[in-house]
MARTORPA-471897 format. One record per residue (C-alpha): x, y, z; residue in three letters. Coordinates in steps of 0.25 Angstrom, whole numbers, padded with zeros to 4 digits, always signed. Example, Ala and Ser with C-alpha at 12.3 -4.5 7.8 and 13.67 -1.06 7.14 Angstrom:
MARTORPA-471897
+0049-0018+0031ALA;+0055-0004+0029SER;
//
This chain:
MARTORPA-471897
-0114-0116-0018UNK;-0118-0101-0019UNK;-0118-0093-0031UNK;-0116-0076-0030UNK;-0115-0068-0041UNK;-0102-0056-0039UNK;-0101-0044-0046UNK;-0087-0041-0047UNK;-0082-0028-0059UNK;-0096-0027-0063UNK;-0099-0041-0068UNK;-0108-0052-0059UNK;-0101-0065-0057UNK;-0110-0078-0052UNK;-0099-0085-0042UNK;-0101-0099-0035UNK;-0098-0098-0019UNK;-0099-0107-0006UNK;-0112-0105+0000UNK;-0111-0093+0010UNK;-0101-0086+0003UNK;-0108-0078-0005UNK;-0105-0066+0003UNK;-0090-0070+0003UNK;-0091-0069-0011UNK;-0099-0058-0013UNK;-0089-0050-0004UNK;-0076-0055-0013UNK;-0083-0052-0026UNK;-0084-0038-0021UNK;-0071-0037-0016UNK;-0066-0039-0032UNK;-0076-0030-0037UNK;-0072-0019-0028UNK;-0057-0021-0033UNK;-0063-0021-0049UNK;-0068-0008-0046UNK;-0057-0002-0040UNK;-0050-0008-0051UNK;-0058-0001-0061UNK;-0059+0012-0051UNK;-0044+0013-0054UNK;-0046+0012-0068UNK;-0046-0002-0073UNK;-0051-0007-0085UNK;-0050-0020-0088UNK;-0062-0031-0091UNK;-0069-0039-0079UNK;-0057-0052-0080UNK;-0047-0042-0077UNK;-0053-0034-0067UNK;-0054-0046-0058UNK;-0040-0051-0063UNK;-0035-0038-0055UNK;-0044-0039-0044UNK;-0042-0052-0041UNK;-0026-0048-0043UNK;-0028-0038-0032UNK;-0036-0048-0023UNK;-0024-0059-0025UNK;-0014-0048-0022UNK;-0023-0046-0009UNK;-0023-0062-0004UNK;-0008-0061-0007UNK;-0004-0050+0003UNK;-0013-0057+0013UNK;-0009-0070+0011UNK;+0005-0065+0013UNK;+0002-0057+0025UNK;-0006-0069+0032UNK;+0005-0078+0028UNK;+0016-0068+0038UNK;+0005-0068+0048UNK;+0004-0083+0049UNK;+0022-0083+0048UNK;+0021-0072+0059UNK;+0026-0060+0051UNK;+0024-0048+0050UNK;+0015-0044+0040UNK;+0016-0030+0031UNK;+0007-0017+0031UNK;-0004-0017+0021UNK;-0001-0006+0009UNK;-0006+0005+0014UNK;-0018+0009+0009UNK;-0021+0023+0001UNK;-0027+0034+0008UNK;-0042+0037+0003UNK;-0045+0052+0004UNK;-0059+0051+0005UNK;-0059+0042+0017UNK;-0050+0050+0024UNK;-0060+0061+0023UNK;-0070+0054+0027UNK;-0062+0050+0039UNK;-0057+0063+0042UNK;-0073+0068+0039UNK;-0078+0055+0050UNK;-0066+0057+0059UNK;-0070+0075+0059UNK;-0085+0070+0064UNK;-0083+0059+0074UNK;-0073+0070+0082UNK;-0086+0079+0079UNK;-0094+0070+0086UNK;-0083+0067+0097UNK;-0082+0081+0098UNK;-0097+0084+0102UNK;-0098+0073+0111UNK;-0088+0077+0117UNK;-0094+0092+0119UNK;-0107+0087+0124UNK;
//
C-alpha cells in the first residue's frame, strides 16, 4: 500500500492508497484544493473542517447531477443542458486577441 502526502487549503495530509494511484489521488486532492480556493477567493472564511465540508458539498452535488444524468442515458432519456457557464471577459479577449492573429497569419499566407 502506498502512501502520498496532499496538500489540500494550505494544510499537508499523509493518505494511504492502492499501489499505482498515487497519481489518481494526487489529481483528486487538487481538484478539492482548487475548489478551497475558489471558496476562499469568493470570500470564505471558515476553519480547514469547513472548508472541506463545502467542497466536498459541491463535489457530492457534482456526482449527483451525473449520476442522474447517466441514469437517463442508461433509461434512454433525454438528458438536460448543463447550466450555462458565466462568460469570463478576460478569455474572450484573449480569444478575440488569438482569433485577430491567426486571420493575420491567414491573411499573409494568403498574399504570398
Amino acid at each position: 500500500m502506498a502512501q502520498v502526502t496532499v496538500r489540500v487549503g494550505g494544510y499537508s495530509h499523509p493518505v494511504a492508497c492502492q499501489d499505482g494511484q498515487e497519481r489518481h489521488l494526487t489529481n483528486m486532492a487538487a481538484e478539492v484544493d482548487r475548489r478551497i480556493g475558489t471558496l476562499k477567493a469568493m470570500g470564505m472564511q471558515f476553519g480547514e473542517t469547513r472548508m472541506l465540508l463545502l467542497a466536498a458539498l459541491q463535489l457530492a452535488d457534482e456526482t449527483a447531477d451525473l449520476q442522474t444524468e447517466n441514469d437517463a442515458l442508461k433509461a434512454g432519456g433525454a438528458v438536460a443542458a448543463p447550466a450555462p457557464v458565466a462568460p469570463d471577459p478576460a478569455l474572450a479577449d484573449r480569444l478575440n486577441r488569438l482569433a485577430e492573429a491567426i486571420e493575420g497569419i491567414a491573411a499573409a499566407l494568403e498574399a504570398a
